[in-house]
C-alpha positions in Angstrom: 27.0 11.0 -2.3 24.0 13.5 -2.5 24.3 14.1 0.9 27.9 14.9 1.1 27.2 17.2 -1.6 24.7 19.0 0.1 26.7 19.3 3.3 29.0 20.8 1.2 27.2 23.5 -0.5 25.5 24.3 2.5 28.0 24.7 4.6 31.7 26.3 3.7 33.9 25.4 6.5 33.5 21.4 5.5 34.3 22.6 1.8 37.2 24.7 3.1 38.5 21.8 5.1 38.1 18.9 2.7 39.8 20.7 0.5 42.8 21.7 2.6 42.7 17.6 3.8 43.0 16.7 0.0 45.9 19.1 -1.0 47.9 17.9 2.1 47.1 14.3 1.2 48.5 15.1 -2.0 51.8 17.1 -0.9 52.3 14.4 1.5 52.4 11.8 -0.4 54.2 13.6 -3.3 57.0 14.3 -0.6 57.6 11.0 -0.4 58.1 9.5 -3.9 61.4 8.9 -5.2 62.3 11.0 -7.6 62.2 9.4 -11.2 64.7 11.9 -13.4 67.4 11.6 -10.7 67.5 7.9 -9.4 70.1 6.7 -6.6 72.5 3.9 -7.6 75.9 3.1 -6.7 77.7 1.0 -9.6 81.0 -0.3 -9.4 81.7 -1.1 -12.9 80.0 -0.7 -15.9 80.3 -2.7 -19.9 79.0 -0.9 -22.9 78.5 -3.0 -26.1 78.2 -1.8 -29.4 77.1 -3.5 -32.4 78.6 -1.4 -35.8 78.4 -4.1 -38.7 80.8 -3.7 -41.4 82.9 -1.0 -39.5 86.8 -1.6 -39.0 88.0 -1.1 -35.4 89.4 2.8 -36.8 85.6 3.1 -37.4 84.7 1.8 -34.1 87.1 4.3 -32.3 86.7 7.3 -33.8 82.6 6.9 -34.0 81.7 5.2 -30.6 84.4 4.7 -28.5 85.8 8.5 -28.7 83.0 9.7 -27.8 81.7 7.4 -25.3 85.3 7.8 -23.5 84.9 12.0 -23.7 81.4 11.8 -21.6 82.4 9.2 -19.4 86.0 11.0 -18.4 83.7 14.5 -17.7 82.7 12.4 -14.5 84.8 12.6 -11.8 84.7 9.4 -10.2 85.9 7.4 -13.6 89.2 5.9 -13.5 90.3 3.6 -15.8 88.5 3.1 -19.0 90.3 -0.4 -21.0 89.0 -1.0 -24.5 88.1 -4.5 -26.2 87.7 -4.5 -29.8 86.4 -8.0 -31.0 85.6 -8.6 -35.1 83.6 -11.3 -35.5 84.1 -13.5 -38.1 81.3 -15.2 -40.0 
């Protein structure tokens, strides 16, 4: 390790180019990662469940469902959206 060291303070064209070699390792390979924010998927159908104890199915659709159904019909590629309200009885 001393060595390299040396070689490299001595002389400025090894610096120069190990440097350049690590920054293109680094671009390289950052190139190809997928990118996390934005992932690729194609889904074909979806189910959201919602869990609102004590709420009446009015509750459910003006709190949850409304809102859901606004975001989901600003996309272009939704179609049909059916709804299933189930009370559970205990």
């Amino acid at each position: 390790m001393n060595t390299l060291l040396e070689l490299l303070s001595l002389r400025k064209f090894a610096a120069k180019t190990l440097t350049f070699l690590i920054i293109a390792t680094g671009v390289f390979i950052a190139i190809g990662l997928p990118m996390a924010e934005k992932p690729r998927y194609d889904m074909m159908s979806g189910n959201i469940t919602t869990s609102y104890p004590g709420a009446t199915a009015l509750d459910i659709e003006s709190n949850i469902t409304s809102k859901i159904e606004k975001e989901l019909l600003l996309k272009v590629s939704v179609i049909f959206i059916p709804q299933t309200f189930v009370i559970p009885s205990f």
